[in-house]
DRENBA-386446 format. One record per residue (C-alpha): x, y, z; residue in one letter. Coordinates in Angstrom, 1 decimal. Last residue first. Example, Ala and Ser with C-alpha at 12.3 -4.5 7.8 and 13.67 -1.06 7.14 Angstrom:
REM DRENBA-386446
@X = 13.7 | Y = -1.1 | Z = 7.1 | residu = S;
@X = 12.3 | Y = -4.5 | Z = 7.8 | residu = A;
REM end
This chain:
REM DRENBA-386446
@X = -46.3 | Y = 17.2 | Z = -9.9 | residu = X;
@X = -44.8 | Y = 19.7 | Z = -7.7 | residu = X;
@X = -44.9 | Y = 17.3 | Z = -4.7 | residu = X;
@X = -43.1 | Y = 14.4 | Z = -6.9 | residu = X;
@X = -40.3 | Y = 16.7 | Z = -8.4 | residu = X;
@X = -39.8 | Y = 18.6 | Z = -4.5 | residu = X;
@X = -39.3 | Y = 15.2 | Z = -2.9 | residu = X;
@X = -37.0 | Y = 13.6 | Z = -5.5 | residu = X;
@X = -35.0 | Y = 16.9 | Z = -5.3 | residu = X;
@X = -35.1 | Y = 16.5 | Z = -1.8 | residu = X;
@X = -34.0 | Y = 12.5 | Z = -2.0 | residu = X;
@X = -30.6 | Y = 13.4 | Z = -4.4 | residu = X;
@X = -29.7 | Y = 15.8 | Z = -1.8 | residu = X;
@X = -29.9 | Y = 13.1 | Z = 0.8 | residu = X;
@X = -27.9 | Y = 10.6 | Z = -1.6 | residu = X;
@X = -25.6 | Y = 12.9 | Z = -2.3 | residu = X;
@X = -25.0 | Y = 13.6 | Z = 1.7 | residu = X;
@X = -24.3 | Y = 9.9 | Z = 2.2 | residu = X;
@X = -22.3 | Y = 9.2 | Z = -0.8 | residu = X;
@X = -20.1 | Y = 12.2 | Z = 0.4 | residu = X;
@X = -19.8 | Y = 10.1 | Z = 4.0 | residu = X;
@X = -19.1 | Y = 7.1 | Z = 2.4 | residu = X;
@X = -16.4 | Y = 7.6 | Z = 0.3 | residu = X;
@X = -14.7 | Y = 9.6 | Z = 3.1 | residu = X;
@X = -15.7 | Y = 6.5 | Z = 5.1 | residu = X;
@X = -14.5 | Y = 4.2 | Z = 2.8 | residu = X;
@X = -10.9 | Y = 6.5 | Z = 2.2 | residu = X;
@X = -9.8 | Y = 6.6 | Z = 6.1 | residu = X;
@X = -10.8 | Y = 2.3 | Z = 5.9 | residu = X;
@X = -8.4 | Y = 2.3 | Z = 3.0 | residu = X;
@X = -5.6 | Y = 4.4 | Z = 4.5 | residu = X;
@X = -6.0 | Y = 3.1 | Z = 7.9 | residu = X;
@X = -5.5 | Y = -0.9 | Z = 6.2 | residu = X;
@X = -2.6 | Y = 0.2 | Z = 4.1 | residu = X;
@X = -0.6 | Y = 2.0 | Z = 7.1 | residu = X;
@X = -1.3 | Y = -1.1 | Z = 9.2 | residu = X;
@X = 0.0 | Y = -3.2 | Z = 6.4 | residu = X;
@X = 3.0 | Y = -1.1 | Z = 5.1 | residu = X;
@X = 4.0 | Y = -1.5 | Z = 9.1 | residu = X;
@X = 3.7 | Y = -5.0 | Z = 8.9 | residu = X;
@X = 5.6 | Y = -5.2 | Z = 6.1 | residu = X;
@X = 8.5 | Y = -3.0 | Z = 7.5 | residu = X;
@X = 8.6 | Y = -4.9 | Z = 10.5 | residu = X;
@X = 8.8 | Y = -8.1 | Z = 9.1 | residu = X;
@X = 11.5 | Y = -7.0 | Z = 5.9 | residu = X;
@X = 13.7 | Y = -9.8 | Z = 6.5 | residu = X;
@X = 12.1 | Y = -12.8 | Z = 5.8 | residu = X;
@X = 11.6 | Y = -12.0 | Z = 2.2 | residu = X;
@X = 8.9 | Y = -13.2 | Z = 0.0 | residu = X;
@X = 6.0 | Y = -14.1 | Z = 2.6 | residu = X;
@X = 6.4 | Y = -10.5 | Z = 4.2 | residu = X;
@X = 6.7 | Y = -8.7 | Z = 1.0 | residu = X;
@X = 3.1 | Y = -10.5 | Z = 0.1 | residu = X;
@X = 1.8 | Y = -8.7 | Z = 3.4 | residu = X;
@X = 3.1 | Y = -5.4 | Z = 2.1 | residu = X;
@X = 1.7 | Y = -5.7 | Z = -1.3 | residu = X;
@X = -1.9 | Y = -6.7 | Z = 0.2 | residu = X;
@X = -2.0 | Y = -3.8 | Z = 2.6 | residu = X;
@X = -0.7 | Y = -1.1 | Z = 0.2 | residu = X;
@X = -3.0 | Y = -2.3 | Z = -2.4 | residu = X;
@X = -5.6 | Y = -2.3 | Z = 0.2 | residu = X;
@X = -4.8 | Y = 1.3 | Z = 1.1 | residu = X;
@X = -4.9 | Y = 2.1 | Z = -3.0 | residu = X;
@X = -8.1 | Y = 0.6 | Z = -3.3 | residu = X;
@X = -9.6 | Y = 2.7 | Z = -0.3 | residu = X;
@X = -8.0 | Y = 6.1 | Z = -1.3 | residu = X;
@X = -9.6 | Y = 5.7 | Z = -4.8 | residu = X;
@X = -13.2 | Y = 5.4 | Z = -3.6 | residu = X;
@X = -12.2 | Y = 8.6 | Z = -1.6 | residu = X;
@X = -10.4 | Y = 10.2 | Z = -4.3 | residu = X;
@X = -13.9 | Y = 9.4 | Z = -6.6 | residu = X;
@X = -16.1 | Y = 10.4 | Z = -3.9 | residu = X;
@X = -14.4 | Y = 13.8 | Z = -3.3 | residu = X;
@X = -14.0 | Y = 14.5 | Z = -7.0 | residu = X;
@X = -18.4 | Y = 13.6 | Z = -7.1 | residu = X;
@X = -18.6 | Y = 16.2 | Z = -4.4 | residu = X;
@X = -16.5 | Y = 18.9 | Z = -5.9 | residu = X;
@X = -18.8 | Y = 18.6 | Z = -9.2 | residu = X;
@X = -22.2 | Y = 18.7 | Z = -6.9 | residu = X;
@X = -21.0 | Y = 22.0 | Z = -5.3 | residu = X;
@X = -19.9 | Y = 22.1 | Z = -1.9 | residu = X;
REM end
């Protein structure tokens, strides 16, 4: 994957994680509001929570490879003075 497609990838996955706890935060404040909508809330909340934790480590594991690649070029620069 090519440095471009890897920054996209970090910045849906960063984005993935906000909108999760959006989704997790807006659901439990539909809960307070409205007595009725329990199971939906909770449901908005579980779905919110796997959607941001699914976008972290998405997040996380493209930061994870940049930051390797970043080190080898690091590496190379310092050993070829």
């Amino acid at each position: 994957m090519d440095v471009g497609h890897e920054q996209t990838v970090i910045a849906v996955g960063h984005k993935t994680a906000q909108l999760g706890g959006g989704l997790a935060l807006g659901s439990g404040v539909t809960a307070k509001l409205a007595e009725n909508y329990d199971a939906i809330a909770s449901l908005g909340v579980l779905v919110g929570i796997a959607v941001g934790v699914f976008g972290l480590f998405v997040q996380l594991h493209y930061q994870k490879k940049r930051d390797k690649r970043e080190q080898l070029l690091h590496d190379r620069r310092m050993r070829n003075g």
